[in-house]
N, C-alpha and C positions, 0 to 999 in steps of 0.2 A: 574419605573426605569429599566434600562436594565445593564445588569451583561456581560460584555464580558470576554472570554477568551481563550489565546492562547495556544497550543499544539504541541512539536514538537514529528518528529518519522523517525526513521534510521531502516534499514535494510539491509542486506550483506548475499547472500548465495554462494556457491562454485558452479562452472559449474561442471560437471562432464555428464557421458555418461549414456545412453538408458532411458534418460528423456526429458518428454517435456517440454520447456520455454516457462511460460507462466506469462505471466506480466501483470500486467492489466486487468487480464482476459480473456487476448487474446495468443491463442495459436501462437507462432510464431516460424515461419519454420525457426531451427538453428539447427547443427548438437551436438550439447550440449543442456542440460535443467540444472535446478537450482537443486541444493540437500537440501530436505528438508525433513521433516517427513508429512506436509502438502502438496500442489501441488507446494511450497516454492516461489509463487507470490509476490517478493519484495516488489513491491509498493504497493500492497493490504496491505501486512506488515507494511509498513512504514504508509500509511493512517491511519489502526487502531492504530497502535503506538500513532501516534497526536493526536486521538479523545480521546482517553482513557488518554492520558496526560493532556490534557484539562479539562477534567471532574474529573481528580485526581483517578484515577482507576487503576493503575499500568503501568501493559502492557497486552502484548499476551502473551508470557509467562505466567504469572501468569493466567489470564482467559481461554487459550487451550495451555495447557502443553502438550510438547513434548513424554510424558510419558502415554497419556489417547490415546487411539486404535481407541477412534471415533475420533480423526481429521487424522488419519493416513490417507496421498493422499485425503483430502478433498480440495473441492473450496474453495480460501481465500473469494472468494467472499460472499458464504454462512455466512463465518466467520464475512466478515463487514457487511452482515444484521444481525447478532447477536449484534454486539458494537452498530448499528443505531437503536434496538430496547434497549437498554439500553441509549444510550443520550435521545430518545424519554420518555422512562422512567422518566428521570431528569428535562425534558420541555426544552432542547439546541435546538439549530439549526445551522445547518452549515451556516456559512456567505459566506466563499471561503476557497480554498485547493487550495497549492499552492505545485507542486513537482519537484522533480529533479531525474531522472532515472542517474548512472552512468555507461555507459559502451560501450567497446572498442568494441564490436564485437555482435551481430549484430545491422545492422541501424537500430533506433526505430520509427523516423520520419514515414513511411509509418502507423502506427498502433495505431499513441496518437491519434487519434480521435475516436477509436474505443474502448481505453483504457477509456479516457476520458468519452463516451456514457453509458459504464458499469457501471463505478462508479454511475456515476450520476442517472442513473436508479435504481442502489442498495440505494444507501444515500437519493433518491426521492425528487433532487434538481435540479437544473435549469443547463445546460451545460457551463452557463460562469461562474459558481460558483466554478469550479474544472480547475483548469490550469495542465497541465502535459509538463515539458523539456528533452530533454534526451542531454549528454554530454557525452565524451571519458576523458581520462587522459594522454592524448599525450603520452599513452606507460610506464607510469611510477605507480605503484605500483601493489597491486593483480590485481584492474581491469583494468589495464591498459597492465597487463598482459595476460591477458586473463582467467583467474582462478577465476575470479567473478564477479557477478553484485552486486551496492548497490543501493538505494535507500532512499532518503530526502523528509519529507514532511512536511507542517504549515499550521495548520488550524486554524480557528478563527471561537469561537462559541456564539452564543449569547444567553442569556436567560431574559424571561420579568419578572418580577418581579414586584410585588403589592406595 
C-alpha cells in the first residue's frame, strides 16, 4: 500500500541592507538581501516548511530556532539536507514540489533553473520533480512594496508500506 501526503510551507523575510539575497540557494545580485538570523533563503524556508508539514514535524522554527548560534548565517540549504535526512529517516520520498516565489523586485526568471538544480541535488531527486514560479503583486502590499519577499510551497510525499 502506499501512504501519500501533502505539505504546505510559507515563508516572508523583510529586505533590508548590507545583505546578500539569496533564494534558492543562489546568490542574487540585488542591492537589498533578506533579514534573517539564517542566510533567511525564503524558498529554502518555505520547502522545509512542506516537508516537515507532510511528515507532521512542526516547522523550522521548532527544529532550528532562531535562538541556537549554530544556524546563525547558515546555508538553508544545509538546513534542508537535515529535514531530507529525517523524511529518509521516516521511508518518504518526494513525489513533486510545487512553489511560488513572491516578489516585486528583483526578476527571478533568469535563476529558477539554478534555484531548481539546487534543490534537487540537496532533496536527491529528479529536476522535474521540483517546479519553481516567481510572481510580483502589481505594487500592492509589503511585497509589493518592496519591503519583502514571501514564498509558497506543496509537496507530496509518498511512503510504501507492507
Amino acid at each position: 500500500m502506499i501512504y501519500i501526503r501533502i505539505g504546505i510551507g510559507y515563508d516572508v523575510h523583510k529586505l533590508c541592507e548590507n545583505r546578500s539575497l539569496i533564494i534558492g540557494g543562489v546568490n542574487i545580485p540585488y542591492e537589498f538581501g533578506l533579514l534573517g538570523h539564517s542566510d533567511a533563503d525564503v524558498l529554502t524556508h518555505a520547502i522545509m516548511d512542506s516537508i516537515l508539514g507532510a511528515l507532521c514535524l512542526q516547522d523550522i522554527g521548532k527544529l532550528f530556532p532562531d535562538t541556537d548560534s549554530r544556524y546563525k548565517d547558515i546555508s538553508s540549504l544545509k538546513l534542508l539536507n537535515d529535514v531530507k535526512s529525517k523524511m529518509d529517516e521516516m521511508d518518504f520520498h518526494i513525489q513533486n514540489i510545487d512553489c511560488s516565489i513572491v516578489a516585486e523586485a528583483p526578476k527571478m526568471s533568469p535563476f529558477i533553473v539554478e534555484m531548481r538544480k539546487n534543490i534537487a541535488k540537496v532533496l536527491d531527486i529528479d529536476l522535474n520533480q521540483i517546479n519553481i514560479k516567481a510572481t510580483t503583486e502589481e505594487g500592492l502590499g509589503f511585497t509589493g512594496n518592496k519591503e519583502g519577499i514571501s514564498a509558497y510551497c506543496v509537496c507530496l510525499l509518498s511512503h510504501n508500506s507492507k
